[in-house]
C-alpha positions in Angstrom: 7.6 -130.2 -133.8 5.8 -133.4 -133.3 3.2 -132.1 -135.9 5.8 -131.1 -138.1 7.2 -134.7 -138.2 3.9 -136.0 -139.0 3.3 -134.0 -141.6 6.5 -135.0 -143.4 6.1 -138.2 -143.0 3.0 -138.1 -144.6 4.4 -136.2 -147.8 7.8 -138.1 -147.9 5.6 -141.2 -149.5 4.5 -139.4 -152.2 7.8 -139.4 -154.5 7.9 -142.9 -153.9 4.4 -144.2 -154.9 5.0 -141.7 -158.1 7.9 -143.9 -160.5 7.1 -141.7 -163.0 8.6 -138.8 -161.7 12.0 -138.0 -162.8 14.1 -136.9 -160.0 15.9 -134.0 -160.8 19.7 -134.0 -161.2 20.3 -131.9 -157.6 18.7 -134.2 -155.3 18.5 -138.0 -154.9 15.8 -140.1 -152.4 16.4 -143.9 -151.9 15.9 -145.9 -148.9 14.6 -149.3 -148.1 11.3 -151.2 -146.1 11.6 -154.4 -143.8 9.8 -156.9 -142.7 10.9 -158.8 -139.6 9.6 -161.0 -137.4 11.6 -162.2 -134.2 11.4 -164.5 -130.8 13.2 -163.9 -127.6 12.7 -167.3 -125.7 14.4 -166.5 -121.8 15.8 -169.6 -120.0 13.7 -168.9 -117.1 10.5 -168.9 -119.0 10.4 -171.4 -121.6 7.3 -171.8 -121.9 7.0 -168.1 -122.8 8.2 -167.3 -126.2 7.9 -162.9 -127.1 7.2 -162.6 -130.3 7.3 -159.5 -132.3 6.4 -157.9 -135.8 8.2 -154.9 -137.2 7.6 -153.3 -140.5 10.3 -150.7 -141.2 11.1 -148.2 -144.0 13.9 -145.7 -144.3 13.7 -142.6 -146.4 17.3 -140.9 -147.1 16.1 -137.4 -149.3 19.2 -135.3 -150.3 19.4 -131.6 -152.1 22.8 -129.9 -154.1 21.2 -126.4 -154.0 24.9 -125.6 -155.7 28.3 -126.8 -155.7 29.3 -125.8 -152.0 25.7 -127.0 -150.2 24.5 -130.3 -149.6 20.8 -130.8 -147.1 20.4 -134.2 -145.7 17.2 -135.4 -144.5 16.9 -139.1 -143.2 13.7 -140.5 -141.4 12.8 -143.7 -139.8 9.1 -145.1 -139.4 8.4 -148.1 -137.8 5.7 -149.5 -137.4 5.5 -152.7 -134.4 3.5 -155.1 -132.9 3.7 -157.7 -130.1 4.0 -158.9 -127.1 6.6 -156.6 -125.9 4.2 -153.8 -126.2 1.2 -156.1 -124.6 3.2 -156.5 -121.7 4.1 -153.0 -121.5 1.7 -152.3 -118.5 3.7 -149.3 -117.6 3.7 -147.4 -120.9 7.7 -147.0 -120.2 8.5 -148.8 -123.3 6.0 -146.6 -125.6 7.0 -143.7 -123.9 11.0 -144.5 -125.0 9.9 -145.4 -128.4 8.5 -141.4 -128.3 11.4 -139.9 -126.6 14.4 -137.9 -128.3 17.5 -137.4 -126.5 18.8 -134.5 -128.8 18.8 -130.9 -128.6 15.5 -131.1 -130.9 12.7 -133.7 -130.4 12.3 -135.6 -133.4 10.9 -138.6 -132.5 6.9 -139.1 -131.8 4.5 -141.8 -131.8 2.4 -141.1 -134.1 -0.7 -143.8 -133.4 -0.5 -146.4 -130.5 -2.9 -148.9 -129.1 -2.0 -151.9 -126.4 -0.1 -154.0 -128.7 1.4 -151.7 -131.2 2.8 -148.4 -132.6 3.5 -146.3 -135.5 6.9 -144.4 -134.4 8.3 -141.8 -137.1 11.8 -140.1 -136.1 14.0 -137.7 -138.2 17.8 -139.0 -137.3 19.6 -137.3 -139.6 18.8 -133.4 -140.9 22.0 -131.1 -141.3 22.9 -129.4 -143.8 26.8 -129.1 -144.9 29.0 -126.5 -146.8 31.9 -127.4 -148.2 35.1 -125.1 -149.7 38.0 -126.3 -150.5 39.5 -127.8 -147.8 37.2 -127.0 -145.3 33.6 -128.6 -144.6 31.1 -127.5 -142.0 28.2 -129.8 -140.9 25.6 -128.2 -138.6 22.9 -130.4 -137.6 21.5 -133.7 -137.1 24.3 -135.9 -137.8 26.4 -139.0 -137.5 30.2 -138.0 -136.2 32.2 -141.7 -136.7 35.6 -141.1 -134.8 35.4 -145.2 -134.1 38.9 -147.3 -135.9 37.4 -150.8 -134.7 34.1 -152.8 -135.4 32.7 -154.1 -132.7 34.0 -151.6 -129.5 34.6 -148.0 -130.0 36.2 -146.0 -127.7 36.8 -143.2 -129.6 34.1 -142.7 -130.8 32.4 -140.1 -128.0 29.0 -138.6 -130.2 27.2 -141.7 -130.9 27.8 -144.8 -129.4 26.2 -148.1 -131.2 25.3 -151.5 -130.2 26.7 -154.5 -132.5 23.5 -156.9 -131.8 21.4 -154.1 -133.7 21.7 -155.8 -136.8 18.8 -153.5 -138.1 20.0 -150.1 -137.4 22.7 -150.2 -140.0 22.7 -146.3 -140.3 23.6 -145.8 -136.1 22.4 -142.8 -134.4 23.3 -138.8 -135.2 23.6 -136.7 -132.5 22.7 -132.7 -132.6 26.0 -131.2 -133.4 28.1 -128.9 -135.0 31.5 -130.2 -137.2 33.8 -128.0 -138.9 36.4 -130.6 -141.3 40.0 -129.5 -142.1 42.1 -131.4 -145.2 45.5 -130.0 -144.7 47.2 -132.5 -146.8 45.6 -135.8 -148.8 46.7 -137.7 -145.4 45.4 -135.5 -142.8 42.6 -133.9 -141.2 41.4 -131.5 -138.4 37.8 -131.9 -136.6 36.3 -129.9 -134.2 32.5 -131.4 -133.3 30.5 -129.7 -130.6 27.2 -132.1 -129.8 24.3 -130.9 -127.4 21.4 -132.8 -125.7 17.9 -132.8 -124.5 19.5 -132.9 -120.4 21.9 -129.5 -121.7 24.7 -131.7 -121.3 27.8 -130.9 -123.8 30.5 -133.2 -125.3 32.9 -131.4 -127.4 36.3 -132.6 -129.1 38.7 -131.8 -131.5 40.9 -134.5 -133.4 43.9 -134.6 -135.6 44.6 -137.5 -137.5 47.9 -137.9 -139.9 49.4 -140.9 -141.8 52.8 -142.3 -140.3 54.9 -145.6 -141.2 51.7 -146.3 -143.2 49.3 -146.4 -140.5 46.4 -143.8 -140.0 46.8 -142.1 -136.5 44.5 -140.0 -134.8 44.7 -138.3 -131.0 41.3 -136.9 -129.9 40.7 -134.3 -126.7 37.8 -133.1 -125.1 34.9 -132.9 -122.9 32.0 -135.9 -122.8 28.7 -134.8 -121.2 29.7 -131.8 -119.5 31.4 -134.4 -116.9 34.3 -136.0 -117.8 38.0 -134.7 -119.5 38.4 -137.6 -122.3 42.0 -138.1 -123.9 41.7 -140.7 -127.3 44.2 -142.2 -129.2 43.0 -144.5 -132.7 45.0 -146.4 -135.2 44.8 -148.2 -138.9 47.0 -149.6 -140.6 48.4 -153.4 -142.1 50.5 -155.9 -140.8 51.6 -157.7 -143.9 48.0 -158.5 -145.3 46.4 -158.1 -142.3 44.2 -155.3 -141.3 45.5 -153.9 -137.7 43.1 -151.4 -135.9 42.7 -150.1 -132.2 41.4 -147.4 -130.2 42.1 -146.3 -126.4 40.2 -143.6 -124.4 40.5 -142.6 -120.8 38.1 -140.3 -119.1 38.3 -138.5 -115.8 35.6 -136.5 -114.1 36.8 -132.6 -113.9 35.0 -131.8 -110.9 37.2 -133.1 -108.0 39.8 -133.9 -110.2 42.4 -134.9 -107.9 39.6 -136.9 -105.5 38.4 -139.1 -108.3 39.4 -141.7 -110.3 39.1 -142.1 -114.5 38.1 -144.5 -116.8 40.4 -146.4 -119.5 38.9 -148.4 -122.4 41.0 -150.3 -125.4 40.0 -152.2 -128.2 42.0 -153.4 -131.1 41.6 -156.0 -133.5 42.3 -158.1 -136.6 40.8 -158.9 -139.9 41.8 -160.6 -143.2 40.3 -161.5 -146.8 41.5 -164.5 -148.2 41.3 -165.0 -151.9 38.6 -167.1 -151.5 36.7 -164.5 -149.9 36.5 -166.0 -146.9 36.7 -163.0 -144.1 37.9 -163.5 -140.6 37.9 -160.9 -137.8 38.8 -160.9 -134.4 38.8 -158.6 -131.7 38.9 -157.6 -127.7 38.1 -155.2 -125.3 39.6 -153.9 -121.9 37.0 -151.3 -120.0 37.3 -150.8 -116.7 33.6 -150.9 -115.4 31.8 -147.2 -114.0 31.5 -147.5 -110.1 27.8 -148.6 -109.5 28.0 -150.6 -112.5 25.8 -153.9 -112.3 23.6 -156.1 -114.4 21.7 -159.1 -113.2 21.1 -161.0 -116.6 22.4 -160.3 -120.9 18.7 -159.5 -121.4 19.1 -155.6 -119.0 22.1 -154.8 -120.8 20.6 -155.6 -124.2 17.5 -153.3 -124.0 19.4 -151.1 -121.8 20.7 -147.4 -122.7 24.3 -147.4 -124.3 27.4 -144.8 -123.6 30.9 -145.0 -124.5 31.6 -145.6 -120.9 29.8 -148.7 -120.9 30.4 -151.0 -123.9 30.3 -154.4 -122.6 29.0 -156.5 -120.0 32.7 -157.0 -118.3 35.8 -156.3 -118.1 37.4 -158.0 -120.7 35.7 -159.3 -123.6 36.9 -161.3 -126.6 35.7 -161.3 -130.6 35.3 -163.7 -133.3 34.1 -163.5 -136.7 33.5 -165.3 -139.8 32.0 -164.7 -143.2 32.0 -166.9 -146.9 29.8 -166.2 -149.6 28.5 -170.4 -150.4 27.8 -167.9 -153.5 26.9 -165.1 -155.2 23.5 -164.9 -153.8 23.8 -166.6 -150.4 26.4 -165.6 -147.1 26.7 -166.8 -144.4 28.5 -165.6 -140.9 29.0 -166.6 -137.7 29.7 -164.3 -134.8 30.9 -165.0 -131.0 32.2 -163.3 -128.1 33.5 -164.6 -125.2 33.3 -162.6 -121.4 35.9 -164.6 -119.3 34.1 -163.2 -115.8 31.2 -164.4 -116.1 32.4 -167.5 -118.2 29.9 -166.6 -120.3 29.5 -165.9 -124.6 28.0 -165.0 -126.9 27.0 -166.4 -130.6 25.3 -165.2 -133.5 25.2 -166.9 -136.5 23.4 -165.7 -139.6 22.6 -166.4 -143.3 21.3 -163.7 -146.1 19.9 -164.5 -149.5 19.2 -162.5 -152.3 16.0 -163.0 -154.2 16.2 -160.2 -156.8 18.2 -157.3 -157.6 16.7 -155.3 -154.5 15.1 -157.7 -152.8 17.0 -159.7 -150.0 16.2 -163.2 -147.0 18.3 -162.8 -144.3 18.0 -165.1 -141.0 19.8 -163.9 -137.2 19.9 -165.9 -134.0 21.5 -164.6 -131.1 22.3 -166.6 -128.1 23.9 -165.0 -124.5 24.7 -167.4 -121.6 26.8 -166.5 -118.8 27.4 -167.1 -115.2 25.5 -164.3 -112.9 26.6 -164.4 -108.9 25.1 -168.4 -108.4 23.1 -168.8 -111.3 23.3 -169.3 -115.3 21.5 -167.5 -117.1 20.6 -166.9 -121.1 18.5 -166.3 -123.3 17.6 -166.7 -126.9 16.9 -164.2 -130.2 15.3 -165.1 -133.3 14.8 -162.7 -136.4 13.7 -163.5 -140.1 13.5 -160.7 -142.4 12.9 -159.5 -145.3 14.4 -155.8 -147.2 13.3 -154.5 -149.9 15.7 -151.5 -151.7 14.6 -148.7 -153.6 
């Protein structure tokens, strides 16, 4: 398999470096290559910045062998250098960069050294049939059952961190999805996901328009562990955007002996005529037993799962975004995580050059409170994207 990716990699370039080729009416390829360099500057080491070079491109390839048949086939390659991969002394970072957590392994490393990596992985390849008001989706995919922005309880397949700016696509998961449209307001899911560890998470949803909000109820099983019960929402009040999502999970083993998990989220956002956009939101998750972190810096480049979306219990959301004008926004982004009196802040600013060419500048700053000490520590990120 790791061979396999390889070799398309290698032939996914060609249709690109050939602009004289006209693409055929059944099939379409676009995608996009960045270049980004960033700093992470830690309170305790000032003197220390980590600096870091990634070039990435995206390929999205997709084939209409007829009217009912769509094939999707989406790759990644990235290509990094730095210090994080200098000090990687223990190969553990390399070896994650190479792992796949999905039925099929579709990530590999395809040259390394002591300061850098070429990493190629396939994260989306399914192929869908649709007929009338059924669709079925049967393969690497991205299942979005989320209603909010930042928090997402609902949405049990594919969890995704806000601070990765960069991965605007989010992760797939390995997984079967059969759609049903009963009416233009409704729908019926049924998504069956599998892993590399055998575990299972399967759900069905229903979701229906009432009082003119979108409702959904979910029901299922996460992991092969845990019963999961969801409830989402959409709607307006007035002109204001109202969304929210609740999901409790309880272990099924020793049902009666243990104790379940609840998680909320809901939120706010409006457009004013101006176009200035404002957004708030916040989060209620009550934290897994076992459940600690010592500084923002663990959580940040630590694994993500619906059952552990923040850094506490409660967590609050800000947002705001202008276009100065057509060619340059700007937003600013800040959380605020009452326990450990503690926040978070992320400015930004994005420029377009040309038609496909865009500037974009990110910091992110986390400080908060951990048993006797403050803590923080600092991101920087310039980049460049290129679209095709």
């Amino acid at each position: 398999m790791k061979r396999l990716i390889g070799v398309i990699v290698l032939f996914s370039f060609i249709p690109v470096l050939s602009p004289g080729n006209e693409k055929p009416k059944n099939w379409s390829l676009n995608g996009y290559l960045t270049s980004m360099n960033s700093v992470i500057i830690v309170d305790t080491l000032k003197d220390y910045w980590i600096t870091d070079y990634l070039l990435h491109n995206r390929l999205n390839f997709q084939w209409f062998p007829d009217n009912n048949f769509s094939i999707k086939l989406e790759l990644r390659n990235r290509f990094m250098y730095g210090d994080q991969l200098k000090a990687d002394i223990s190969g553990d970072y390399l070896k994650s960069l190479d792992e796949d957590k999905g039925v099929a392994d579709l990530s590999v490393n395809l040259f390394s050294g002591k300061s850098y990596v070429f990493n190629s992985m396939i994260d989306r390849a399914f192929i869908q049939y649709s007929k009338g008001k059924f669709d079925i989706t049967a393969g690497r995919q991205r299942i979005n059952w989320g209603q909010t922005f930042v928090w997402n309880p609902n949405d049990i397949f594919n969890t995704y961190s806000f601070f990765d700016f960069d991965y605007e696509e989010r992760p797939g998961s390995d997984a079967i999805r059969l759609q049903y449209y009963p009416g233009m307001t409704s729908a019926a899911e049924l998504a069956v996901k599998g892993d590399s560890a055998g575990n299972i998470t399967a759900a069905g949803l229903f979701r229906v328009n009432k009082l003119g909000y979108d409702i959904q109820v979910l029901a299922g099983v996460l992991n092969s562990e845990d019963a999961v019960l969801g409830l989402g929402w959409s709607g307006n009040i007035k002109n204001v955007s109202f969304r929210g999502e609740m999901s409790y999970f309880h272990p099924y083993e020793n049902f009666s002996d243990t104790s379940g998990l609840f998680f909320i989220s809901a939120g706010l956002d409006y457009s004013f005529s101006n176009s200035l956009f404002l957004q708030i939101e916040a989060l209620y998750s009550q934290m897994p037993k076992g459940f600690n972190i010592t500084d923002f810096l663990e959580f940040y480049s630590g694994p993500l799962s619906v059952k552990n979306l923040s850094f506490t219990e409660f967590s609050l959301f800000a947002q705001a975004g202008y276009p100065l004008n057509p060619l340059v926004n700007v937003n600013l982004a800040g959380m605020y995580f009452p326990k450990l009196k503690g926040f978070y802040a992320g400015p930004s600013l994005s420029y377009s050059l040309a038609q496909n060419l865009d500037f974009s500048v990110y910091y992110q700053l986390f400080s908060g409170k951990f048993e006797a000490d403050r803590k923080s520590f600092h991101l920087g990120f310039m980049r460049f994207k290129y679209s095709f």
